[in-house]
C-alpha positions in Angstrom: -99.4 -155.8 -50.5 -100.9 -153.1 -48.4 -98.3 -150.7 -46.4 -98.5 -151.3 -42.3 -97.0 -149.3 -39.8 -95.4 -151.1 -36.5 -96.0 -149.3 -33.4 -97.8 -148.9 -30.2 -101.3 -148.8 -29.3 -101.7 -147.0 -25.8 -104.5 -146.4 -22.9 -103.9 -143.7 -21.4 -105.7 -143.1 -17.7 -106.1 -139.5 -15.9 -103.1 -138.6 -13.9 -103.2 -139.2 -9.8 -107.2 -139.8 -9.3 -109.0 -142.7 -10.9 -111.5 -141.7 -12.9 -113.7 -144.2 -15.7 -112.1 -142.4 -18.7 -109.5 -143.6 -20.8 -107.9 -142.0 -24.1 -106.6 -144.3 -26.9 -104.1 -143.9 -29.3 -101.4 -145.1 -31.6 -97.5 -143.7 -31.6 -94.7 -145.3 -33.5 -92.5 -144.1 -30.8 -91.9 -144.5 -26.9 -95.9 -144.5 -25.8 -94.6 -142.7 -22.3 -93.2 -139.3 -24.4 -96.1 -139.5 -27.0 -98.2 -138.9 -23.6 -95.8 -135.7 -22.7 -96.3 -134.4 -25.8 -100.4 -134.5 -25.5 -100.4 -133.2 -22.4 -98.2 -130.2 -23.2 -99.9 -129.0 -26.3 -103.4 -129.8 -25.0 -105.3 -127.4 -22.9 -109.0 -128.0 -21.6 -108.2 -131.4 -21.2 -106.9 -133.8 -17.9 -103.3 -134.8 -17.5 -102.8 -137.7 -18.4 -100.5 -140.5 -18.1 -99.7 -144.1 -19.7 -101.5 -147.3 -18.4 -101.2 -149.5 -21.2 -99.3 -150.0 -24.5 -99.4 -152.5 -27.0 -97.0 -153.5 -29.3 -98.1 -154.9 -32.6 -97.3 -154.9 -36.4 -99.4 -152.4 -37.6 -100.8 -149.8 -34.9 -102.9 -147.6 -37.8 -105.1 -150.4 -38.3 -105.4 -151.6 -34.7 -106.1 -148.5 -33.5 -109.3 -147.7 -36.1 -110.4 -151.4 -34.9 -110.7 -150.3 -31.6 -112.0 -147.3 -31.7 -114.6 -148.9 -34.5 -115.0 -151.7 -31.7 -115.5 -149.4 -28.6 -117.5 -146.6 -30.5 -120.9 -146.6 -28.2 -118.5 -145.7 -25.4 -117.1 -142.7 -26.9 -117.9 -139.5 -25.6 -119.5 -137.3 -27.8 -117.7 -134.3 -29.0 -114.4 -135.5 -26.6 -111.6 -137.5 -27.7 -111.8 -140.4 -24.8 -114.1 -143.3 -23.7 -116.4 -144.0 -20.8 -114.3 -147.0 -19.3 -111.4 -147.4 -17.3 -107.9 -148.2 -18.1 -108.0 -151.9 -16.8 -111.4 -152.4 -18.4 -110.0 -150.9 -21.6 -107.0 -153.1 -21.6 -108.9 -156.1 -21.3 -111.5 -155.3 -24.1 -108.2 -154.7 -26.0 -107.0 -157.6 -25.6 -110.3 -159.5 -26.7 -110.6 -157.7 -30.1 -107.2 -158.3 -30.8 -107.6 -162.4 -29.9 -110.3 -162.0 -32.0 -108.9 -161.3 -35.2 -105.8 -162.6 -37.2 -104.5 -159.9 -38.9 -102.9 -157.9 -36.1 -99.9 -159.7 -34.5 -98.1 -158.5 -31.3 -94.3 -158.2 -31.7 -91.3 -156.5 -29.9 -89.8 -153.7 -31.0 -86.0 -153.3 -31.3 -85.2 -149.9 -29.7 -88.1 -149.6 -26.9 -89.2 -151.8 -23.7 -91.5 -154.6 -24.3 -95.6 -154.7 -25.0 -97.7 -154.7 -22.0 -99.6 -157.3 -23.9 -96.9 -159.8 -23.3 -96.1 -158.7 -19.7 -99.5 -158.0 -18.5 -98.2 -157.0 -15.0 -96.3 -153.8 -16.7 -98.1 -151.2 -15.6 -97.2 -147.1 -15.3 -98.9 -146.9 -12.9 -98.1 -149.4 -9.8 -100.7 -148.2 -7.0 -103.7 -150.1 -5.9 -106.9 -148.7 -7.0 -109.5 -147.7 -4.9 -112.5 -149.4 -4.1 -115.5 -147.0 -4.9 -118.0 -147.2 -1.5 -120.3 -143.8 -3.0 -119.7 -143.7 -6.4 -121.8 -146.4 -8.9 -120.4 -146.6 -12.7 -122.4 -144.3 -13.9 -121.7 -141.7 -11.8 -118.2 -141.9 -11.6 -118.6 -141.3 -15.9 -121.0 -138.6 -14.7 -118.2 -136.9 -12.5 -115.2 -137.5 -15.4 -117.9 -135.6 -17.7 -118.5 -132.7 -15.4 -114.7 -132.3 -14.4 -113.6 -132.7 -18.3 -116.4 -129.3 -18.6 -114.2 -127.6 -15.8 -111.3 -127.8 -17.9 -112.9 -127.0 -21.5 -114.8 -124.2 -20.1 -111.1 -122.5 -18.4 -108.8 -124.2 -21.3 -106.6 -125.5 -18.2 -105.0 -128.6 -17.8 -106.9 -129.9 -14.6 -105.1 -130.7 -12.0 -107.1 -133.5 -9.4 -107.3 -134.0 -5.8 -108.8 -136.2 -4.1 -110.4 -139.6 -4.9 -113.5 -140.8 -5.6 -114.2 -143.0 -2.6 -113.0 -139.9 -0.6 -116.0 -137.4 0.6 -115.0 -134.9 -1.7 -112.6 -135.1 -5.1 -112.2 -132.8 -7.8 -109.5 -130.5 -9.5 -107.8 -127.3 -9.9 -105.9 -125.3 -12.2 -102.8 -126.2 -10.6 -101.7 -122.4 -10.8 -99.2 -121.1 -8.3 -101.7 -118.4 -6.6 -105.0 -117.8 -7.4 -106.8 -120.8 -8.4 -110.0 -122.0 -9.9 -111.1 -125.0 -8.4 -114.3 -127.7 -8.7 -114.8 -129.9 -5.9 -117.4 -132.6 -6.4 -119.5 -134.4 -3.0 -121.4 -137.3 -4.4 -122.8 -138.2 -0.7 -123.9 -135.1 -0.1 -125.0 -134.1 -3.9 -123.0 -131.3 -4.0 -120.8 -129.6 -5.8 -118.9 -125.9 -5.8 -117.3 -123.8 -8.0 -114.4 -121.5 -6.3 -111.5 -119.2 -6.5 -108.9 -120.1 -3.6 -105.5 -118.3 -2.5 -103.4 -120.7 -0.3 -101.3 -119.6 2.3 -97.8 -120.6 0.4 -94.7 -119.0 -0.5 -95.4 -119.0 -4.4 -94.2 -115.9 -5.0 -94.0 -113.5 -2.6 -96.2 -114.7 -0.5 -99.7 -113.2 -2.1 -102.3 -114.6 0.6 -100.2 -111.8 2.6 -100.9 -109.1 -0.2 -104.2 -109.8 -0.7 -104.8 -109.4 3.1 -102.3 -106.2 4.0 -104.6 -104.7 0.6 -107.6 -105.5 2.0 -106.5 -104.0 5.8 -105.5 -100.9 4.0 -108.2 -100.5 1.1 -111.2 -102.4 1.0 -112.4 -103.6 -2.0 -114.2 -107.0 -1.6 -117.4 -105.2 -0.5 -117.7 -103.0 -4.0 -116.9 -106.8 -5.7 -119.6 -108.4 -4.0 -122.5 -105.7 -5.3 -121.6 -106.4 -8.8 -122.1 -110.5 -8.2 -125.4 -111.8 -9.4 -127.6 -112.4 -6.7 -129.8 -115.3 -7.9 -126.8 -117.8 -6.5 -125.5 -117.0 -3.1 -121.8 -117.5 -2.7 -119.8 -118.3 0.5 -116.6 -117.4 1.8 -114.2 -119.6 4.3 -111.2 -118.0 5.4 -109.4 -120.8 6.8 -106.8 -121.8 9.3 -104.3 -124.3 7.8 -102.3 -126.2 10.6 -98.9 -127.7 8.9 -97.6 -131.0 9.8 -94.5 -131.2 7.4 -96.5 -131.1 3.9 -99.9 -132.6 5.6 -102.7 -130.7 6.8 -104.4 -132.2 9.7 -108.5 -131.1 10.6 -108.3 -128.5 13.9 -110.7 -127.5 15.9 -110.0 -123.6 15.0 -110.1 -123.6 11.1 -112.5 -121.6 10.5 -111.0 -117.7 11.1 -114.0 -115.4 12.0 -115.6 -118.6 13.2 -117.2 -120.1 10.7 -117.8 -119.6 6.7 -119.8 -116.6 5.3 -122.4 -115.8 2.7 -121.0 -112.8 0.6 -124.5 -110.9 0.5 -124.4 -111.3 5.0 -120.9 -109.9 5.3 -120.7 -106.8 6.8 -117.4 -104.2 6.8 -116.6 -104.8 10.6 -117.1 -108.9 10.3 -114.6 -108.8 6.7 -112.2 -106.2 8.6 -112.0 -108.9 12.1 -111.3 -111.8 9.8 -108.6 -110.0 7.8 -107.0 -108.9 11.1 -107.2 -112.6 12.5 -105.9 -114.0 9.1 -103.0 -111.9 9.3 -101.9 -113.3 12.4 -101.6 -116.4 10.7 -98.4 -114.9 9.3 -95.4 -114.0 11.3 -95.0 -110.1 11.8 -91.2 -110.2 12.3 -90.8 -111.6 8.7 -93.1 -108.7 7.0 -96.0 -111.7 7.5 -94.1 -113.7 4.5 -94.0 -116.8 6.7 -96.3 -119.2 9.0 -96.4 -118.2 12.3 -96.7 -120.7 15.0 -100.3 -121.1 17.0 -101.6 -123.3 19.9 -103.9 -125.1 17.8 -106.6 -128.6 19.0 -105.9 -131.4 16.3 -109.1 -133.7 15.7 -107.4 -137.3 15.8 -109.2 -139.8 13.8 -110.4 -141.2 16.7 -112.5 -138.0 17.6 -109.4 -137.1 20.4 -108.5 -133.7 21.0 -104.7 -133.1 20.9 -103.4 -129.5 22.2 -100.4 -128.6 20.2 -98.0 -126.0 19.0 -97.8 -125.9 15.1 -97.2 -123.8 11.7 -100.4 -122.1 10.4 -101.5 -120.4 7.7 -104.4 -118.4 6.2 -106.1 -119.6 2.9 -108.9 -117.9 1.2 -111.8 -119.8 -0.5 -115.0 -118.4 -2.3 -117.5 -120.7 -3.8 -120.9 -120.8 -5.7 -122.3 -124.2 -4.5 -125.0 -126.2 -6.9 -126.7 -129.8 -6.7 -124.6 -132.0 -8.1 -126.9 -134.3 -9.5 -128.5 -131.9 -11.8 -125.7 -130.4 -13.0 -124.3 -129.8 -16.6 -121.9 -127.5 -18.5 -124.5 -124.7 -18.6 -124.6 -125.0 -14.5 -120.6 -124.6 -14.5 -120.4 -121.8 -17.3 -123.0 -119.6 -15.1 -121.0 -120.2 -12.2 -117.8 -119.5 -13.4 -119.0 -116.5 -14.8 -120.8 -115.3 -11.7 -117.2 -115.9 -9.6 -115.0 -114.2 -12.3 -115.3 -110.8 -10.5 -114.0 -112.8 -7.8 -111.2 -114.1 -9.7 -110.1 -110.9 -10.9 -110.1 -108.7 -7.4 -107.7 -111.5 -6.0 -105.9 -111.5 -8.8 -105.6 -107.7 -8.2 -104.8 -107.7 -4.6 -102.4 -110.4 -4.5 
């Protein structure tokens, strides 16, 4: 009599945006801290969290079935497969009526299978419909964003969704960030390096500015970028509205965004000095200072009103989105790292 091992059998499903990737595995333990554990000793990778988990008799063998089962939607050289969680769990469910071997049961000392409550879900939110974004796309995008993360070794953090104009993810640092945001109806996309204006520590958006006031260095940064992709700057105005950020009419500081190779001394030194007034002076410009700002309603309105701002520093290498590949993101990352480093410097 061969040896089986009871367990679970789990789909897990990119954390917070809904992407057409799944990873499956097997655990003889709770499914939920089998998923803590991957994404704390993973790094290049998404974070992830539970959808699914099936309890059955012997999880060893189920899991080799399915991955046998689902093998032309593997991703080559990655460990997850081109199809959602939902569509996962229901081609899970398939092979496993198709076959007599593999039996469901409950475990003692953990909750119930999903398979016999199919409602149990991690995750309780309504997905989103995708208006822009076809199937194969959307696998194009998880590809693309699962690149972002290899090529930095971070564990992405999203924003975003992809029936939204624009999704994509971070590194979730507290500072200076990379980031990839992704614009399917535009055929977009950009690699950047970003400094909000929060508190993190020590407020650093307010280093990086009082550094440059005092010491310019941006300027001697921008000659050693490669000049064969032009790269922008937007030094923006965020308006707070408790943790929301609503569009205004003055966002852009120094009036609108700039190429690096057209910025002059004078133009960097006037939106430095405007930036910094996005900070209040009579805290050592380590807090928001308070602005008359005009919010764009959703209606198109214009609303005149008194609110928290804050400066926040982006600078981006933009590339066409449809065409792009890991080569594309490697050369843009290593164009920007220059980038990367000064703010990391000055902040």
């Amino acid at each position: 009599m061969t040896n089986t091992l009871s367990g679970y059998v789990y789909i897990l499903e990119v954390a917070d945006i809904d992407l057409p990737v799944c990873k499956i595995g097997m655990t003889t333990r709770d499914p939920v801290a089998r998923c803590q554990e991957i994404n704390k000793s993973s790094t290049g990778d998404f974070i992830w969290s539970v959808a699914y988990s099936f309890a059955v008799n012997d999880c060893q063998k189920f899991e080799r079935l399915i991955h046998h089962k689902l093998t032309p939607l593997r991703q080559k050289r990655r460990e997850f497969f081109n199809l959602g969680a939902d569509d996962a769990c229901k081609a899970i469910v398939s092979i496993l009526e198709s076959q007599q071997d593999i039996k469901t049961i409950t475990l003692a000392d953990v909750a119930p299978s999903a398979i016999q409550n199919p409602e149990m879900k991690t995750k309780k939110t309504k997905r989103p419909q995708h208006t822009f974004t076809t199937r194969h796309d959307a696998a194009e995008y998880s590809a693309l964003l699962q690149s972002f993360c290899t090529i930095l070794g971070i564990k992405g953090r999203p924003f975003g969704q992809l029936n939204k104009p624009f999704f994509g993810m971070s590194d979730g640092h507290e500072g200076v960030q990379w980031n990839i945001s992704l614009r399917p109806q535009d055929n977009i996309a950009r690699i950047g390096v970003n400094l909000e204006g929060l508190m993190y520590k020590n407020w650093p958006i307010s280093r990086l500015i009082q550094s440059e006031l005092s010491t310019p260095r941006l300027l001697d940064v921008i000659q050693e970028l490669d000049p064969a992709n032009e790269v922008s700057m937007t030094f923006a105005r965020d308006a707070w509205q408790v943790a929301s950020r609503p569009e205004i009419k003055e966002k852009y500081i120094g009036g609108k965004s700039f190429t690096l190779s057209e910025l002059t001394a004078g133009q960097w030194q006037g939106v430095l000095k405007e930036a910094l007034e996005c900070l209040e002076k009579a805290h050592h410009y380590q807090k928001r200072s308070q602005q008359a700002v005009t919010v764009i309603k959703k209606d198109g309105d214009h609303q005149l009103r008194t609110m928290q701002v804050s400066p926040h520093l982006t600078i981006w290498s933009s590339f066409t989105l449809s065409s792009a590949d890991e080569q594309t993101l490697r050369a843009r990352i290593n164009q920007l790292d220059a980038i990367y480093r000064w703010m990391n410097q000055v902040s």
